[in-house]
DODREN-264721 format. One record per residue: x, y, z of N, C-alpha, C in turn. Coordinates in steps of 0.05 Angstrom, whole numbers, plus 5000, padded with zeros to 4 digits. Example, Ala and Ser with C-alpha at 12.3 -4.5 7.8 and 13.67 -1.06 7.14 Angstrom:
2
526448865156524649105156526449345156/525749555142527349795143525850015157/
end
This chain:
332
393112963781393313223794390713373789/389713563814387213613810387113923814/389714093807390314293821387314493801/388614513786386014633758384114453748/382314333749380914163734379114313717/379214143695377214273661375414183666/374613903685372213923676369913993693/369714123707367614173726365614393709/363014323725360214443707360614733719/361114963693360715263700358115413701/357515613711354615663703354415713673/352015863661352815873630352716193631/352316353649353416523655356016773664/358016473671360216643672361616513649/360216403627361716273595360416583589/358416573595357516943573359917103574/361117143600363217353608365417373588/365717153567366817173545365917233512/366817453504365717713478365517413466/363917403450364217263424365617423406/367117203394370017393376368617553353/369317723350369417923322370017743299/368917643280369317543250371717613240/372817423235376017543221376017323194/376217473166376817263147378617223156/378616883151379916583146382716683122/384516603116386316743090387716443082/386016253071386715983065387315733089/388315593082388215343104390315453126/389715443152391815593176392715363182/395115323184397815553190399415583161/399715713147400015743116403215903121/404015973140406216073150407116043172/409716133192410916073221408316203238/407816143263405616263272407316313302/407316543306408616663334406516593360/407416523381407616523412408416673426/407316843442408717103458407516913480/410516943495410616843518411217163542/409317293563409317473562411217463597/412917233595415617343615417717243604/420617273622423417253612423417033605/425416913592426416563591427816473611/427016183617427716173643425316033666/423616233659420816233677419115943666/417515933693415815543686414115733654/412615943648411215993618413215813601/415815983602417915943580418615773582/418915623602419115253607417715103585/414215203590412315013576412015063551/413515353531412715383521414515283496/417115283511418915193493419014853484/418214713509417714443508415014313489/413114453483411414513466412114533437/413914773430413514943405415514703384/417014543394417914353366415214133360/414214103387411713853378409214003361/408614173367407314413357407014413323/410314523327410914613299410614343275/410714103282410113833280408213853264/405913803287404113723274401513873265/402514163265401214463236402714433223/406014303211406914323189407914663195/408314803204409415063203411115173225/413615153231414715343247413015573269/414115473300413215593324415215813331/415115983329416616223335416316363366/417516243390417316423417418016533409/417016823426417517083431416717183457/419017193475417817293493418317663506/416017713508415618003516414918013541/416818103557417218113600415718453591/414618403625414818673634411318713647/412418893669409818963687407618683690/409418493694408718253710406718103686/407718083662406417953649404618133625/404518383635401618613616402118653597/406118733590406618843565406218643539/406918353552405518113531404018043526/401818063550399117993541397918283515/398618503525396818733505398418713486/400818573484401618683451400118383435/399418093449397917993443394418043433/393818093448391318173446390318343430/392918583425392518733402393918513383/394218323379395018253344392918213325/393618213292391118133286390417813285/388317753293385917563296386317443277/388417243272388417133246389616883254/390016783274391316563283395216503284/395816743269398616813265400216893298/398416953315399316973336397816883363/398616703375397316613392398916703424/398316633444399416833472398916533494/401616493502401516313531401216423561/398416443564398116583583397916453612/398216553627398116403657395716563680/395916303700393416443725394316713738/397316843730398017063733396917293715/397617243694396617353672393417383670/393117243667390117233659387617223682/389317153708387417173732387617333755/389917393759390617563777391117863766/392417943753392618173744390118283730/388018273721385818463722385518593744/385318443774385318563797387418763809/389818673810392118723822392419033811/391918973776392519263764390519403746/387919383766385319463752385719763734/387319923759387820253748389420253729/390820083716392520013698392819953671/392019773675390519423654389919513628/390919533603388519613579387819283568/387819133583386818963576384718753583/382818653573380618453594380718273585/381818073594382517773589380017583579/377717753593374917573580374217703557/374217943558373318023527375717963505/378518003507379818023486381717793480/381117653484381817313488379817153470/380816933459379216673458380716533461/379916303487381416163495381815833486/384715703484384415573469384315223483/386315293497386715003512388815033538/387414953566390714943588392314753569/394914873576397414643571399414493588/398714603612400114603637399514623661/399914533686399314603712401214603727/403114873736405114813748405514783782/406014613792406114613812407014883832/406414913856408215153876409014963890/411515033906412414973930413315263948/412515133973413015273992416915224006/417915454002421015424000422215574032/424515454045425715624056428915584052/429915774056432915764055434615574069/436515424059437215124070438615204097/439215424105440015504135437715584153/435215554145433315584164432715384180/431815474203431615054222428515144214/427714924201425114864186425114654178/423714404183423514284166421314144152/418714254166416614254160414614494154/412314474154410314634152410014784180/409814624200409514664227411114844241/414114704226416314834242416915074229/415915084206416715404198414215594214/412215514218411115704230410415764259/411815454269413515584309414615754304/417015784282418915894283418016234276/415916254266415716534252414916664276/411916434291411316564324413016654336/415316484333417616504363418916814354/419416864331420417104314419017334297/416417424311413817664296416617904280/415717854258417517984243419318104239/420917814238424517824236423417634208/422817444202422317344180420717394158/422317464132422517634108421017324085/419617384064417717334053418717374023/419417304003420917463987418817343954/417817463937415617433919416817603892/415217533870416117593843414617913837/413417993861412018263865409518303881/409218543884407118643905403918463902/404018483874401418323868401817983853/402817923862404217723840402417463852/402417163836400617023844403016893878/404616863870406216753891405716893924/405617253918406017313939403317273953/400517283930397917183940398016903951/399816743941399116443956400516523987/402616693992403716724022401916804037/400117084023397717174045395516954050/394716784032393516564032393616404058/396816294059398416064074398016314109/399316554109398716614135395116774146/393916714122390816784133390016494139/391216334137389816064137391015974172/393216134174394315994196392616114229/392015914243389816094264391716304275/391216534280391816824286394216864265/393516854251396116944223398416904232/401116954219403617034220404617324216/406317394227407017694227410417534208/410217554182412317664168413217864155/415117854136415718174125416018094093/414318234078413518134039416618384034/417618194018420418323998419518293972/418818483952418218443934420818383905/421218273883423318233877422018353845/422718573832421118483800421918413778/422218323762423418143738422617843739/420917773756419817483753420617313773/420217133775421916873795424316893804/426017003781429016883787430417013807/429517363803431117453829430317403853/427617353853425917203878427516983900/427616743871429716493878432116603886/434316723881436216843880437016953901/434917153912435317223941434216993958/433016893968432916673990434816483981/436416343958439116263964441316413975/440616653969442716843992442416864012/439316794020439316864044438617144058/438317304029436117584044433617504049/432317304042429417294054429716874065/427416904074428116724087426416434083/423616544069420916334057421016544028/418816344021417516313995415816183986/413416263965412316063954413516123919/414215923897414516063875413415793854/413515813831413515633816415815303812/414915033821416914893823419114893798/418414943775421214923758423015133761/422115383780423115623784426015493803/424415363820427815303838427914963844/426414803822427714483831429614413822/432514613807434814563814435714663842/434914873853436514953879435914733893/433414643896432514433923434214183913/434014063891436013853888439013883897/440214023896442914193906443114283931/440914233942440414263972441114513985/440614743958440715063975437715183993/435215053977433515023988433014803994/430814904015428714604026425314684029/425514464006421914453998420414374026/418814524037416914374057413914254055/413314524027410514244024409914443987/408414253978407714433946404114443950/404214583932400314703938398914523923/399514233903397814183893396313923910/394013823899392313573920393413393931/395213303901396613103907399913173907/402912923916405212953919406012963882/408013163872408713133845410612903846/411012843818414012663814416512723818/416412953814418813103816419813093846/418313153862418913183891416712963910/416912703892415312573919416412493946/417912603964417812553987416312883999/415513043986415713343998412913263996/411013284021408113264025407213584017/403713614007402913833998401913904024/400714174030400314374040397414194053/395514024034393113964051394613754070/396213614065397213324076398213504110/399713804105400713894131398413984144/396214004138393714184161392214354145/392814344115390814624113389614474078/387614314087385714274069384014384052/383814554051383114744029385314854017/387514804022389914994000390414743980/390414893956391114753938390115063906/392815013904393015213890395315223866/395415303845397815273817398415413800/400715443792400915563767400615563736/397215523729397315343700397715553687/398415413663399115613628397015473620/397215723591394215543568395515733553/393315633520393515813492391115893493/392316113483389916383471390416453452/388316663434389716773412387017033415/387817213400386317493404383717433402/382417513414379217513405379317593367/377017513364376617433337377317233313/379217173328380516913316378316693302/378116673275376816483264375616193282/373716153290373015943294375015663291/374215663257376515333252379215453255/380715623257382515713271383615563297/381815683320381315583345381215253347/379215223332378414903334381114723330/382814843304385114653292387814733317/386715013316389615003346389014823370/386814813377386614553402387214343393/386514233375386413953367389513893365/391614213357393914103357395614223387/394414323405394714313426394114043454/391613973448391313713454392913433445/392913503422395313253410397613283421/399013503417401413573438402013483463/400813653479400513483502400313253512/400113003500399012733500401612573484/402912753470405312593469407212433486/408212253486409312223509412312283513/413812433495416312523501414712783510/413412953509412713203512412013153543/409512973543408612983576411212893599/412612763587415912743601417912933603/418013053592419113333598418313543618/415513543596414013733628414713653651/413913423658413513293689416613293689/419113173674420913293685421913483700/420513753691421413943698419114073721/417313893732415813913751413514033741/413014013718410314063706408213923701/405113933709404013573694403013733674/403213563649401513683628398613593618/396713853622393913843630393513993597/390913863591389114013560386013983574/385814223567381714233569380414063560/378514033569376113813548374414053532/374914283527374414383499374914663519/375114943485375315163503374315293515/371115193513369315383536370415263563/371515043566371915023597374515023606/376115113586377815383596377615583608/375415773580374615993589372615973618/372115813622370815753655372815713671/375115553666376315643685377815903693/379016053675380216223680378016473695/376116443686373116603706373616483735/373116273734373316243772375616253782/377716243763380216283784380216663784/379916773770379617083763377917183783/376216973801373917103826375417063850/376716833844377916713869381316823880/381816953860385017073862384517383868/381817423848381117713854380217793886/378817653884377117633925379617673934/382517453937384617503961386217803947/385917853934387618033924386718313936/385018253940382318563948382418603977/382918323985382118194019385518354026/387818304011390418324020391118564012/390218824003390419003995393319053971/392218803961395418773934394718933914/394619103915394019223885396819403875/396019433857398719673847397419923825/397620173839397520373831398220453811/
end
C-alpha cells in the first residue's frame, strides 16, 4: 500500500518546520510506570480501532501498562491540546491522525491553540486506513461511473453526508467532485460526533454517498446495507478485494487515507522518543498485530525513523490545507 509513504526525500526545510523539543529531565529508565494514550475521538472510530489493537503489544514489550484514554470533541482538538499540554516526560503519548494533525490547523485556524509542528514530536505512523467511497444499498449505483450519471441526471437531490464541515472525509468528497469534469452539484450533510452518525444516516438512508474511514462501515458493507464502489488507496485492500480504488475507476491522481501515528508532547526526551519507536516499530511487525489491523481494514505502516514522519505529516498539512482553502471548509 502506497497511500502514505515514509520514505520519500523531504526538503530539509519543511523537517525545520518542526521546534526542536524543549529539554525535559529523563526521571530513570522510561516507562518506570503505565504510560497513557489519548486517543482524541470516541471508541469505535478506525484511531480507537488502532489504538486498542496496539496497546496490549505495546504494553509487552516496555514492560508497563498502556492506558487508552480517549478524549472526543471539536473533531479531534480537545485531545490533541490536552495532549500537547502534558508534561514531556514520555508518560503521555497522543494517536494522532491526518485529521488531527493535518487538516485541522486549516479548517480551524481561528480556533486551534494548538500547532502540530511546534508542539509535537513525532514518533512513528502506525497505520494507514483505508477510505471507501460508500452509497446506500438502495441506490442504483454500482460503480464509480454510475454514481455520478446518476448525480448528473439528479443536480441536487443527492445528499453527501460527512463526520463535519471540515472533516478529512468531507475534503475527500470535494476532492472526488472537483476531479469530476464540470463537478457534481450535491448537497454536504454534516453529522458531528465522528463517523458513526455519518455511517448511521446513509444506512437510513438520509443521505445517500459517502466517503468515511473503511473500519467505520466494513460491517455495514459486509451485511450488504452499504455498497462500497471504489476505496482511495493505490492499490485494492484485503478486506475488500473485489471493490476497485478510485485510480482503477478514472481518476489517477486520487489516492488518499486515513493514517494514525504516535506522538508525544514536544520536549519529550530524546531516548524517550527513540525507545518509543523502537517499541512502536516492533509492534507493528508483529504478526498477530499486523492481522488484526488488516482485519479490520487497516494495513499496518511504521516510519523509517521520525523525521520522516514529521515530513510527512508537513506535506499532507499543505496538501489538505490547499483543498480546504480551495473548498471554503473552514469553521469559525
Amino acid at each position: 500500500m502506497t497511500t502514505c509513504p515514509t520514505g520519500r526525500r523531504a526538503a530539509l526545510a519543511v523537517l525545520g518546520a518542526f521546534a526542536l523539543p524543549r529539554p525535559a529531565p529523563a526521571q530513570g529508565a522510561w516507562p518506570g510506570r503505565p504510560v497513557r494514550v489519548i486517543v482524541p475521538f470516541a471508541p469505535g472510530g478506525a484511531s480507537d480501532f488502532v489504538a486498542r489493537i496496539l496497546q496490549p503489544a505495546l504494553g509487552d514489550i516496555l514492560g508497563q501498562p498502556i492506558v487508552v484514554e480517549n478524549r472526543a470533541g471539536a473533531a479531534g482538538n480537545v485531545g490533541m491540546e490536552a495532549a500537547a499540554r502534558a508534561a514531556p516526560d514520555g508518560y503521555t503519548l497522543f494517536l494522532g491522525n491526518v485529521g488531527t494533525l493535518a487538516v485541522n490547523p486549516t479548517v480551524f485556524a481561528r480556533s486551534i491553540r494548538v500547532r502540530p509542528t511546534m508542539d509535537f514530536a513525532p514518533i512513528s505512523l502506525s497505520g494507514d486506513t483505508p477510505d471507501v467511497l460508500l452509497v446506500n444499498a438502495g441506490v442504483p449505483a454500482g460503480s464509480v461511473a454510475e454514481l455520478i450519471a446518476l448525480a448528473r441526471a439528479q443536480p441536487g437531490r443527492l445528499n453527501y453526508g460527512s463526520p463535519g464541515a471540515g472533516s478529512l472525509n468531507r475534503l475527500e468528497m470535494e476532492l472526488f467532485r472537483e476531479a469530476v469534469p464540470g463537478g457534481l452539484d450535491m448537497v454536504h450533510v454534516p453529522y458531528p460526533g465522528g463517523a458513526g452518525p455519518a455511517v448511521a444516516a446513509i444506512v437510513a438512508g438520509d443521505t445517500q454517498a459517502m466517503f468515511t474511514t473503511l473500519p467505520s462501515a466494513l460491517g455495514q458493507v459486509q451485511a450488504g446495507r452499504l455498497r462500497a464502489l471504489a476505496v482511495t488507496t493505490a492499490q485494492r485492500v484485503p478486506a475488500l478485494p473485489a471493490v476497485p480504488t478510485l485510480v482503477e475507476s478514472g481518476f489517477p491522481d486520487f489516492v488518499a487515507g486515513s493514517w494514525q501515528g504516535v506522538l508525544a508532547p514536544s520536549g519529550t526526551p530524546a531516548e524517550v522518543i527513540a525507545r518509543a519507536f523502537a517499541a512502536t516499530v516492533e509492534a507493528i511487525g508483529r504478526p498477530a498485530v499486523a492481522q488484526r489491523l488488516r482485519g479490520g481494514g487497516v494495513e499496518p505502516v511504521a516510519s523509517r525513523s521520525p523525521d520522516a514522519f514529521a515530513a510527512l505529516i508537513a506535506r499532507e498539512a499543505e496538501r489538505w490545507g490547499a483543498l480546504a482553502r480551495r473548498a471554503g471548509a473552514t469553521v469559525e
